[in-house]
C-alpha positions as CSV (number, residue, x, y, z in Angstrom):
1,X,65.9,-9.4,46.1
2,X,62.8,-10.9,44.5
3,X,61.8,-12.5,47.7
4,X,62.2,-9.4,49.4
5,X,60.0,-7.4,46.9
6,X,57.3,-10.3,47.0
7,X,57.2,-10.3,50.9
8,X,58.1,-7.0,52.2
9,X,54.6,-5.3,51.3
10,X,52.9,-8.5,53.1
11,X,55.0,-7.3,56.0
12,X,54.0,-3.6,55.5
13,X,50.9,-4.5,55.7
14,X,51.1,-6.0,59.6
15,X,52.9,-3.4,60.9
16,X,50.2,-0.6,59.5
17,X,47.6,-2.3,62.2
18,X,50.3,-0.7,64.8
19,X,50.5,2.6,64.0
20,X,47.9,5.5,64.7
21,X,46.0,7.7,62.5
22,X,48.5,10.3,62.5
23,X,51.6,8.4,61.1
24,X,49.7,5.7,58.6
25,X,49.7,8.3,56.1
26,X,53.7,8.9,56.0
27,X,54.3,5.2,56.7
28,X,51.7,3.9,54.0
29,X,53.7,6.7,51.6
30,X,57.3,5.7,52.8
31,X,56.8,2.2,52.7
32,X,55.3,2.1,49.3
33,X,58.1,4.0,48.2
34,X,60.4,1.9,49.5
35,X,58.5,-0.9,47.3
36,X,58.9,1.5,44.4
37,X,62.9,1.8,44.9
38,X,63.4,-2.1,45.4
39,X,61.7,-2.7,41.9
40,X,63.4,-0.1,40.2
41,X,66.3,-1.5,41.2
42,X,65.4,-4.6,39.7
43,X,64.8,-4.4,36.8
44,X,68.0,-1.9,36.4
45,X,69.5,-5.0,37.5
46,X,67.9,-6.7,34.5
47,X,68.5,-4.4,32.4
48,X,72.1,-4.9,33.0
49,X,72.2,-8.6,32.2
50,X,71.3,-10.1,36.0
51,X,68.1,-13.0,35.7
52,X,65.6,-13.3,39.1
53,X,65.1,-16.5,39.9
54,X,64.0,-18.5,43.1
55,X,63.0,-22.2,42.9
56,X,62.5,-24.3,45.8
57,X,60.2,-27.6,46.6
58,X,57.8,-27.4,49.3
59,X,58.3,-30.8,51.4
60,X,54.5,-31.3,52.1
61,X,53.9,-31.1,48.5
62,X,55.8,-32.5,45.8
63,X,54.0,-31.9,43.0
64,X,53.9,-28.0,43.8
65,X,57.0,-25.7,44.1
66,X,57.7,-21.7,45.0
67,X,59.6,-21.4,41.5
68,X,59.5,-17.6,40.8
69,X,61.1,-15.6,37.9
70,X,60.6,-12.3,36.2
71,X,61.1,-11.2,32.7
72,X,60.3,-7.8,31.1
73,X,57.6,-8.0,30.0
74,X,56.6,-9.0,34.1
75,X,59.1,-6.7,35.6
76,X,57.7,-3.5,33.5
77,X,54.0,-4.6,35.2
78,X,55.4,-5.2,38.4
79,X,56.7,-1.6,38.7
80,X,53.4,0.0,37.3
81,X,51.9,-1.9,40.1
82,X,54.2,-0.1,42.8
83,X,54.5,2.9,40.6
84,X,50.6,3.7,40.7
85,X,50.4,2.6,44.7
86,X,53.0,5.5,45.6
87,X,51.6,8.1,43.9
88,X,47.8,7.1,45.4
89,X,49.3,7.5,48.7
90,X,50.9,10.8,48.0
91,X,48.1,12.0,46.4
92,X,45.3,10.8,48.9
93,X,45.0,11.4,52.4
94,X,44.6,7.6,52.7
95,X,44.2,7.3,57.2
96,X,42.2,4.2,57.2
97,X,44.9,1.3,58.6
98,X,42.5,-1.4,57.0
99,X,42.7,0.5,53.8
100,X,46.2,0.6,53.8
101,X,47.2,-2.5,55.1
102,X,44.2,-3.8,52.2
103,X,46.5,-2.3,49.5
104,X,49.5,-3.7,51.1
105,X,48.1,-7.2,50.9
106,X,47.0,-6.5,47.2
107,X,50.5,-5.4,46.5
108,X,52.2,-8.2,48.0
109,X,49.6,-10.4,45.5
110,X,50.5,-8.9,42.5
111,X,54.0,-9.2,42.8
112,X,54.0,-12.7,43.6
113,X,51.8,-13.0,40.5
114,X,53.7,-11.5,38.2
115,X,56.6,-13.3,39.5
116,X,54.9,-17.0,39.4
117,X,56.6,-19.3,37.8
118,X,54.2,-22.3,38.6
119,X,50.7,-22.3,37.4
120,X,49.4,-23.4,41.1
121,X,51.4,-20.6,42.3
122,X,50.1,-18.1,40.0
123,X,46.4,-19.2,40.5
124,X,47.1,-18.9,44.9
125,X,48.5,-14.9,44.0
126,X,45.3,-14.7,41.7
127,X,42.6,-16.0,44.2
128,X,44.3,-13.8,47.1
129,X,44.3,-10.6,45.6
130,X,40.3,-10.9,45.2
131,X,40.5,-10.7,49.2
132,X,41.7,-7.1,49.8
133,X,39.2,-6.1,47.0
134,X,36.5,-8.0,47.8
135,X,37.2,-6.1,52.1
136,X,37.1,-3.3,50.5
137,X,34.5,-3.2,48.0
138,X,32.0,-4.9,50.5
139,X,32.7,-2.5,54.0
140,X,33.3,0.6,52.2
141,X,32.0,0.2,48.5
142,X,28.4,3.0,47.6
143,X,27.0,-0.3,45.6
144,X,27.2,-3.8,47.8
145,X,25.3,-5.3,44.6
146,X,28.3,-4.2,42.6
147,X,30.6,-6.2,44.7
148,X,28.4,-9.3,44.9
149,X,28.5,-9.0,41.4
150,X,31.9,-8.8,41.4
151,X,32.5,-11.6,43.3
152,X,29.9,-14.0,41.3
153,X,32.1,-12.8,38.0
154,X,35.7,-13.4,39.6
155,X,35.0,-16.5,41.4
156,X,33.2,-18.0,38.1
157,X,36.4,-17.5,36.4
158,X,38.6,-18.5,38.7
159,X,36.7,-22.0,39.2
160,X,37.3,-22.3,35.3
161,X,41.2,-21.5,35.4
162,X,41.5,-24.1,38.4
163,X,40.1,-26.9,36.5
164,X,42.2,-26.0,33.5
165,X,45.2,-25.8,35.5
166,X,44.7,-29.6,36.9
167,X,43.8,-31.0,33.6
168,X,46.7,-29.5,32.0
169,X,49.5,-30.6,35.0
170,X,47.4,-34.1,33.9
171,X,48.0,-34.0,30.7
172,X,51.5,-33.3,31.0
173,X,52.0,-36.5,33.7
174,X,51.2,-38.5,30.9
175,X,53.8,-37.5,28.7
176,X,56.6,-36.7,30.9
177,X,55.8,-39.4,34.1
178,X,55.7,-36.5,36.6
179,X,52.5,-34.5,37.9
180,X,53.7,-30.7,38.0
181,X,52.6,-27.5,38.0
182,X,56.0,-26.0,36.8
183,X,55.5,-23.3,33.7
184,X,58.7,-23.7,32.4
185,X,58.2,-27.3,32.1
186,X,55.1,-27.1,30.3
187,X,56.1,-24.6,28.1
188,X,59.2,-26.6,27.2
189,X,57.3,-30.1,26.7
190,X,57.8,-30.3,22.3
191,X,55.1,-33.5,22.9
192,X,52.4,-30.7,22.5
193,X,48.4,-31.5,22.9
194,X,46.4,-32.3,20.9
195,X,44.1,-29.6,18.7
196,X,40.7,-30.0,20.3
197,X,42.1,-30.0,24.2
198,X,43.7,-27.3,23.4
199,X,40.7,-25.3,22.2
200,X,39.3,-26.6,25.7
201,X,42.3,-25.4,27.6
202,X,42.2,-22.0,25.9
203,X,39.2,-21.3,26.3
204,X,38.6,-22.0,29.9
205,X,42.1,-19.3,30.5
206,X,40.6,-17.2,28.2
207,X,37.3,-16.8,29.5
208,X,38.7,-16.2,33.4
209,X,41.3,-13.6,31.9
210,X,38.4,-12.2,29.6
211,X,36.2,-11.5,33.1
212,X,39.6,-10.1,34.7
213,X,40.6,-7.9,32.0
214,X,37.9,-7.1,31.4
215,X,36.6,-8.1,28.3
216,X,33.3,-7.7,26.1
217,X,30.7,-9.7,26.9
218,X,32.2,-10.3,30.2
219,X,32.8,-6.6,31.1
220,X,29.4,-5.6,32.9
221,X,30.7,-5.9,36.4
222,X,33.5,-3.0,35.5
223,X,31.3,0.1,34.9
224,X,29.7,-0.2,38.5
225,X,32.5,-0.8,40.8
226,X,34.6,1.6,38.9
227,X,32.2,4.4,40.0
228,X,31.0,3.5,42.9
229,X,34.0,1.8,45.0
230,X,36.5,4.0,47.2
231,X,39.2,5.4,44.6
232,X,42.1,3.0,45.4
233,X,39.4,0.3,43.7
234,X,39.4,1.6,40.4
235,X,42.6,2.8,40.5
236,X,44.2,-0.5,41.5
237,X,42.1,-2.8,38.9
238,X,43.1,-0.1,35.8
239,X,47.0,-0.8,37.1
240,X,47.1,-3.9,37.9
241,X,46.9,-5.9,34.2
242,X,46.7,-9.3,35.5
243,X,44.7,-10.6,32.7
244,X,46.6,-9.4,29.5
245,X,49.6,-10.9,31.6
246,X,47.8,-14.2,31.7
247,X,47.0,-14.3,27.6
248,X,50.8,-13.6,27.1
249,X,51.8,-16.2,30.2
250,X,48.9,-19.2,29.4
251,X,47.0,-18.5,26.0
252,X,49.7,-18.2,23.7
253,X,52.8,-20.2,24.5
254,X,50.9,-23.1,26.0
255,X,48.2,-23.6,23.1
256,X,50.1,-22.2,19.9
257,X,47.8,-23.9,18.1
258,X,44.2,-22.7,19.5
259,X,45.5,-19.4,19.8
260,X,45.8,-19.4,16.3
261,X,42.6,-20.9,15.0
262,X,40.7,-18.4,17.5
263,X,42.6,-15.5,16.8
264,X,39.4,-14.5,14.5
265,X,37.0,-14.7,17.3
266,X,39.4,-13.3,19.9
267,X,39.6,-10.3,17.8
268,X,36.1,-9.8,16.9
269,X,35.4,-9.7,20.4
270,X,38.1,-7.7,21.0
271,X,37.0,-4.9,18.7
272,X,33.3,-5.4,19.4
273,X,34.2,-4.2,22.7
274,X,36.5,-1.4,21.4
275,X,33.0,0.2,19.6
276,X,30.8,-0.7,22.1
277,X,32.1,1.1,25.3
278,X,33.1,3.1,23.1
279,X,29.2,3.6,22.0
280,X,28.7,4.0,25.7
281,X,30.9,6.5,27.1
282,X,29.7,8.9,24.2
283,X,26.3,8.6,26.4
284,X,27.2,8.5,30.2
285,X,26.7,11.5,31.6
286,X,29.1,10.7,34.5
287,X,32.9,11.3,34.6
288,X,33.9,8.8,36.2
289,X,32.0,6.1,34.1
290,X,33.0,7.9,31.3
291,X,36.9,7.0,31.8
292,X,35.9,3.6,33.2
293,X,34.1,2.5,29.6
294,X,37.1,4.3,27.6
295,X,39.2,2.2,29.9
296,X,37.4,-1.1,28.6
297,X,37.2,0.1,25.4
298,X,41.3,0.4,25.4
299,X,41.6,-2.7,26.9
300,X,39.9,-4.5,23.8
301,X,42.9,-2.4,21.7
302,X,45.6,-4.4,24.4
303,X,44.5,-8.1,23.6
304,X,44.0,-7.9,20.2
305,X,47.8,-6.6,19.7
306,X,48.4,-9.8,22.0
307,X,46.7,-11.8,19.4
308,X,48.8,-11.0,16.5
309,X,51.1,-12.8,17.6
310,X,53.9,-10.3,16.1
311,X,56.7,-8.5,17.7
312,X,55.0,-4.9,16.9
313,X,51.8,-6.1,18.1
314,X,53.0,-8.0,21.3
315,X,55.4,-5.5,22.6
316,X,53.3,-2.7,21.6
317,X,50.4,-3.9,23.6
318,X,52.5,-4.6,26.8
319,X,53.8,-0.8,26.6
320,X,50.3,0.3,26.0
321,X,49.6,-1.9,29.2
322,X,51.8,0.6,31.1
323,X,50.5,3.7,29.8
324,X,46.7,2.9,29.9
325,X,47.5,2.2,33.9
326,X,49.7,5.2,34.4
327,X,47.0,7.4,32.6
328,X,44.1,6.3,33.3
329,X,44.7,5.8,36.9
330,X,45.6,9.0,37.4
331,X,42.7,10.4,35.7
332,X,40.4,8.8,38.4
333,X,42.6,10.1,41.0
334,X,41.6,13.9,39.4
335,X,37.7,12.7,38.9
336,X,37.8,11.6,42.9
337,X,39.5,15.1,43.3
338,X,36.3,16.9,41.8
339,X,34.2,14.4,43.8
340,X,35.8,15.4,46.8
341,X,35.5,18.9,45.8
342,X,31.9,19.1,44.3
343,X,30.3,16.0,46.0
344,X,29.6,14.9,41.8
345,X,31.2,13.9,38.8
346,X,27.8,14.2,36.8
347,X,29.1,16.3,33.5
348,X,25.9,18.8,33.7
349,X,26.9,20.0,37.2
350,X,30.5,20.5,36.3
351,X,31.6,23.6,34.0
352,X,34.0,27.1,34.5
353,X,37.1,24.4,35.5
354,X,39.6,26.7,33.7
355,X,39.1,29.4,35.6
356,X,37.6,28.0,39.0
357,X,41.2,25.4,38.9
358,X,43.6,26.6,36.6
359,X,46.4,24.2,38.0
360,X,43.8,21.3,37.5
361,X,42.9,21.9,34.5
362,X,46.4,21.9,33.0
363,X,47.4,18.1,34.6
364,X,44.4,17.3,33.3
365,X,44.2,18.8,29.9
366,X,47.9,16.8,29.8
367,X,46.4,13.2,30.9
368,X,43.7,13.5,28.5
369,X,45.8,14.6,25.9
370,X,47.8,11.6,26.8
371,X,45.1,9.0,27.0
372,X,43.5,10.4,23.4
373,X,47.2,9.1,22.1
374,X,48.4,12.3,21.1
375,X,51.9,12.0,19.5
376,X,55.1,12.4,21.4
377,X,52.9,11.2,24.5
378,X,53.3,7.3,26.4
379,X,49.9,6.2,25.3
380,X,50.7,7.1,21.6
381,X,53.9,4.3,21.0
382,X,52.1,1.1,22.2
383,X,48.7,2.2,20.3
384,X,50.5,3.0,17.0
385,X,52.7,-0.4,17.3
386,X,49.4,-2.1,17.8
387,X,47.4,-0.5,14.8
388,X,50.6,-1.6,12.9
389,X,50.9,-4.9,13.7
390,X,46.9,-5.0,13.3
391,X,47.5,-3.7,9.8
392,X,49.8,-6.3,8.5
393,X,47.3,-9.1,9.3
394,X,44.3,-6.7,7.6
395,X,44.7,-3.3,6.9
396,X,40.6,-2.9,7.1
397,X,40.5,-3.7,10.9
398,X,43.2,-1.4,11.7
399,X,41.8,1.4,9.9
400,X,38.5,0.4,11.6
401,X,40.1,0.5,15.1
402,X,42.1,3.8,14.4
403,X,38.6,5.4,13.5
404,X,36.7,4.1,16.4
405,X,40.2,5.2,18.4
406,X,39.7,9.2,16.9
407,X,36.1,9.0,17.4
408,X,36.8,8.5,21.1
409,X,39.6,11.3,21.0
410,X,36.7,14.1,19.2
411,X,34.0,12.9,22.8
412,X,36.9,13.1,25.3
413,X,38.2,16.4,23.9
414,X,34.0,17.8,23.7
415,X,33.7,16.5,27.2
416,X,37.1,18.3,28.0
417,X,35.7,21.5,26.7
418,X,32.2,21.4,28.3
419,X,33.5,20.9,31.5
420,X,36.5,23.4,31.7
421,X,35.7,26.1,29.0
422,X,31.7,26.4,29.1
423,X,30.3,29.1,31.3
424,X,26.4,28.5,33.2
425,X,24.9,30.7,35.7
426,X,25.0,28.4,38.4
427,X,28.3,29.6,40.5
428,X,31.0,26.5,41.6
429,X,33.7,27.4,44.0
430,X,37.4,27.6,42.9
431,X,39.8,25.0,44.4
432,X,43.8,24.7,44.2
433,X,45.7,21.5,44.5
434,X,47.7,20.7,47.2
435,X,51.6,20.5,47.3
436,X,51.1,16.4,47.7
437,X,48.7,16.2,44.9
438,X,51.2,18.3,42.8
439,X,54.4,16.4,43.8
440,X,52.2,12.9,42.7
441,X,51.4,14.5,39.4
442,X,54.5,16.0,38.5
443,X,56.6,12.5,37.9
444,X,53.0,10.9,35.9
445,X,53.2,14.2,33.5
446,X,57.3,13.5,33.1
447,X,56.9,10.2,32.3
448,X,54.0,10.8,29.7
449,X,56.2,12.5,27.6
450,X,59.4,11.1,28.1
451,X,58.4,7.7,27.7
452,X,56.6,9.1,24.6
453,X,59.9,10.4,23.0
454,X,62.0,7.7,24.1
455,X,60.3,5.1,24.6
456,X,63.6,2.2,23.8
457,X,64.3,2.0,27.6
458,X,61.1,0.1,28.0
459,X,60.2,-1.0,24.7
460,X,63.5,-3.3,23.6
461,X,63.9,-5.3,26.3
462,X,59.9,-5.8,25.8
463,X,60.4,-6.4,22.2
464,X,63.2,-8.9,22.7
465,X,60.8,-10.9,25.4
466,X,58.1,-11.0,22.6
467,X,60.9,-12.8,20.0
468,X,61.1,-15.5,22.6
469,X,57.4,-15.8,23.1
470,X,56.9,-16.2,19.5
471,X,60.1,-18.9,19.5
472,X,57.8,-21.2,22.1
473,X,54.7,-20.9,20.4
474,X,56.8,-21.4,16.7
475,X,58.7,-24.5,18.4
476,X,55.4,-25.9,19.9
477,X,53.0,-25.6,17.1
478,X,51.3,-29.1,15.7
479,X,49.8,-28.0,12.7
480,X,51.6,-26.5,10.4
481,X,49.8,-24.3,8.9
482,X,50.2,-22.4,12.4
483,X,54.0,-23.1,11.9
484,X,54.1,-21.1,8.8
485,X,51.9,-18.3,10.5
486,X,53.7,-17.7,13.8
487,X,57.4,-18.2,11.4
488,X,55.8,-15.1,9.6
489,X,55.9,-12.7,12.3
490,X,59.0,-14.3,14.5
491,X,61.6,-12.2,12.7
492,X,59.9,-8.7,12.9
């Protein structure tokens, strides 16, 4: 069933060149709902005690195998991944078969990602899902410098994962006699390395998954192709959270040790570029920008709950992983709405929503109420568990973070009130939303609050994945000074 889920959207993707403009749009929907269905299956299968696993050497190649696996923490991005594809095609008239067949590819990516349980593997799914972007960005993107910059920011990255994927499969030949790429085997090699490679190491994932994320200072390429790339771009790169994956799949259980003695810096950076974007989206003036730099600005919020290193703080930030894609995605599928609508998103041009869109305004009053992390809503859980587990290693940066956090909430709530509630003397037209758009929104609103009010469906098994994360980095710590740290937080 894994196979299938990997490969069927690479097959999807061919057959969408054969079919005409009329019937792409009920084949891209069908299709990716089809996805949607074999992934929820899944990980009810998981749920219920069945393990994923495919493993199988590749004759030509030794030294690399297709060795795939999914846990929860995986399986809960995998579906946001084919969650968020379904409702774009239900909510846009998508009738572009290079578009489609783009997103198909993409798709296909990130579930082989996700999936990867060998590093080479992992780094092939992450170098081919640039592709579809890339096509898309470039031949139908407002900015082509955006894209090239893009491109210069994701390739630099990538070139630095590479390398630190060879050096580590090195430094595991000469300790177990075999050149391999195999995670699991890493990750259970007790001979760990040394202190100062594994600063090296660290820092060469950390800086590709800090561009991918994306991360302050590495961030500037975001803003641009958020705003001015078709809306499957934005919407896709907010969902798809390939680089918080890779800190909880490389960082952490491979280099216990530097993740430890860099947690400091890691977490000044990370709420450097919680205030800073922040500090920006009070002053854009654009709606769509304006989600895209409170996007970033939660995104610092996600890895520093990674680098607690706790239960509360890991599985917090994965569940805030899913509700900042859920969200937030959908809030640039409403901004493109107005776009389409008004031929803007500039704030000054927009005003009378309440009464020009009355339906709008309420799924959108709901997902900003949601993405403020108002209680009883998805966003709220992983946010609060972060803050927590924040507070425990220093109550001062969580209080700082939770003011920067209402800070945010008191712009987004102004903007909110400028745009739907103030009256001007320039007259817009009033607009209704289709049945599509409704029947996409409907499920995104009925998850917000039910994974908001119960959110244990999703949150133990997440939870219990973080315990054994915390077990491999415990059982490969050198010093031990990080042994006493990471034994602190195991038994949350």
């Amino acid at each position: 069933m894994l196979n299938i889920l990997i490969f069927f959207p690479l097959l999807v993707a061919f057959l969408s060149f054969f079919l005409g403009r009329g019937g792409i749009k009920i084949f891209s929907v069908v299709a990716s709902l089809l996805v949607l269905g074999l992934n929820g299956q899944i990980f009810y299968d998981f749920l219920q005690g069945v393990s994923f696993e495919s493993h199988f050497n590749l004759g030509f190649a030794k030294f690399f195998s297709f060795h795939i696996g999914v846990g929860a923490i995986s399986l809960s991005l995998m579906l946001l991944c084919s969650l968020m594809i379904f409702l774009s095609f239900l909510f846009l008239r998508v009738e572009n078969k290079a578009i489609v067949s783009a997103i198909f590819i993409l798709e296909f990516a990130m579930m082989g990602l996700f999936s990867a349980q060998d590093a080479l593997l992992f780094y092939i799914f992450w170098e081919f899902s640039l592709l579809p972007l890339l096509y898309i960005l470039g031949v139908y993107g407002r900015d082509f410098k955006a894209g090239i910059k893009f491109f210069i920011y994701a390739f630099a990255g990538s070139i630095l994962m590479l390398v630190a994927i060879l050096y580590q499969a090195y430094l595991t030949q000469q300790v177990l006699g075999i050149f391999t790429f195999d995670l699991e085997l890493w990750k259970n090699n007790v001979s760990v390395t040394p202190l100062s490679q594994q600063i090296v190491l660290f820092l060469a994932f950390f800086v590709a998954f800090a561009i991918k994320a994306p991360l302050f200072p590495l961030h500037t390429w975001a803003p641009k192709v958020y705003a001015n790339s078709p809306i499957l771009v934005p919407v896709m790169l907010v969902a798809f959270k390939m680089a918080p994956f890779g800190f909880l799949q490389f960082c952490l259980p491979l280099f216990p040790d530097a993740s430890v003695v860099l947690m400091p810096f890691v977490l000044i950076l990370c709420m450097i570029s919680v205030v800073y974007c922040a500090m920006i989206a009070f002053k854009t003036r654009d709606l769509k920008e304006l989600i895209a730099y409170s996007s970033i600005s939660h995104i610092g919020i996600m890895v520093a709950g990674i680098f607690t290193f706790s239960t509360l703080g890991i599985s917090g930030a994965v569940f805030y992983m899913f509700a900042h894609g859920l969200v937030t995605g959908t809030l640039f599928l409403l901004a493109h709405l107005l776009v389409k609508k008004y031929g803007t998103s500039e704030l000054k041009f927009l005003h009378s929503l309440s009464s020009k869109a009355p339906g709008f305004s309420i799924f959108f009053a709901l997902l900003l109420l949601a993405s403020v992390s108002l209680p009883l809503t998805i966003s709220f859980v992983g946010e609060f568990l972060v803050l927590l587990a924040l507070a425990k290693i220093n109550i001062f940066l969580a209080l700082f973070v939770g003011l920067v956090v209402i800070l945010g909430a008191i712009y987004m709530l102004a903007v909110f009130r400028k745009i739907f509630f103030m009256q001007k003397e320039s007259e817009i037209a009033s607009f209704g939303l289709k049945i599509r758009e409704i029947l996409a929104l409907i499920p995104v609103i009925a998850l917000i609050f039910y994974l908001g009010i119960a959110p244990n469906i999703l949150l133990k098994p997440l939870q219990d994945e973080a315990k054994s994360l915390q077990e491999t980095m415990y059982l490969r710590a050198l010093e031990q000074k990080n042994v006493n740290f990471l034994r602190g937080g195991r038994d949350e």
